[in-house]
N, C-alpha and C positions, 0 to 999 in steps of 0.2 A: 237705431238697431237695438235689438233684446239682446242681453246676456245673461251666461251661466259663470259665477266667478265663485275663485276658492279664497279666501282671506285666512294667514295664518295670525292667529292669537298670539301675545307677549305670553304665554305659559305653554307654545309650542303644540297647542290644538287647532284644527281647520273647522270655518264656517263657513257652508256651503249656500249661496241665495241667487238669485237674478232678478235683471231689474230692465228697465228700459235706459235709464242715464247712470252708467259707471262711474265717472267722475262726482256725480251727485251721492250718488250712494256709499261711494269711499269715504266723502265729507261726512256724510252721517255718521260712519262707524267711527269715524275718527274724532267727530264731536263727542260722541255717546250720544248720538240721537237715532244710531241706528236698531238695531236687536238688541235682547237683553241681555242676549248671551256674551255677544261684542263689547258691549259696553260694559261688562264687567272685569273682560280682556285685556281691555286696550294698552298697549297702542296695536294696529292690526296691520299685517302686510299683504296686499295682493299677490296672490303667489300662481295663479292661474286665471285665463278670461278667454273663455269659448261666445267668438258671435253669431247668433242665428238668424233668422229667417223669421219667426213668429214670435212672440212673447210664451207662446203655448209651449215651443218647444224648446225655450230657456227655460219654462218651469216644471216638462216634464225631463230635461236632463238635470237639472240641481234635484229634485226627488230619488230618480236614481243613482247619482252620485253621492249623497245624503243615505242611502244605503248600503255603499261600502263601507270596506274597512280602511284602516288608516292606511295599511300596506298599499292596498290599489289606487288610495286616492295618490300616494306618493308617487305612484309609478305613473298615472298621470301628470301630474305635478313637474314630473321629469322628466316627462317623455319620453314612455319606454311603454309604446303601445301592446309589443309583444310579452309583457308580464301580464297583460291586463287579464288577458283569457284564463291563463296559470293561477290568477288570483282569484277567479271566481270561481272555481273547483271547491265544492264545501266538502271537508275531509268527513273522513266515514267515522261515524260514531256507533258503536255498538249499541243492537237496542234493548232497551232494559227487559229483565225475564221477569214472568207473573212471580208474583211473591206464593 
């Protein structure tokens, strides 16, 4: 089965990826044979793993999730589906006037 997984970084940042074999792919990150990002990380913890249906749709939810902010990834992270909506409200920025 494909997956969407979060892996938190030893400097307390999340990498977002999916892959078809979890367990293989944790051994990467955890060799440093995975990303470059990770591997500069390590040591990394699995901290979330959504399984789907397609490979397609493990790699269009890690894109999207790859998209938020750190706040929303937490609230997934922690299951707290009802902040998710709250957290994709982009506050209102004032817009800049002609000079």
């Amino acid at each position: 089965m494909p997956y969407m997984y979060i892996v938190q970084c030893a400097d307390g940042s999340f990498y977002v990826g999916s892959t078809w074999n979890i367990e293989r792919r944790l051994w990467q990150h955890t060799a440093g044979d995975g990303a470059a990002y990770t591997r500069r990380r390590r040591p990394v913890t699995l901290v979330y793993l959504e399984e789907g249906p397609r490979i397609e749709d493990a790699y269009a939810r890690e894109k999207q999730v790859q998209g938020w902010s750190r706040a929303k990834r937490l609230a997934l992270i922690e299951g707290r589906p009802a902040d998710l909506a709250p957290l994709s409200v982009r506050r209102h920025r004032p817009e800049k006037s002609p000079p």
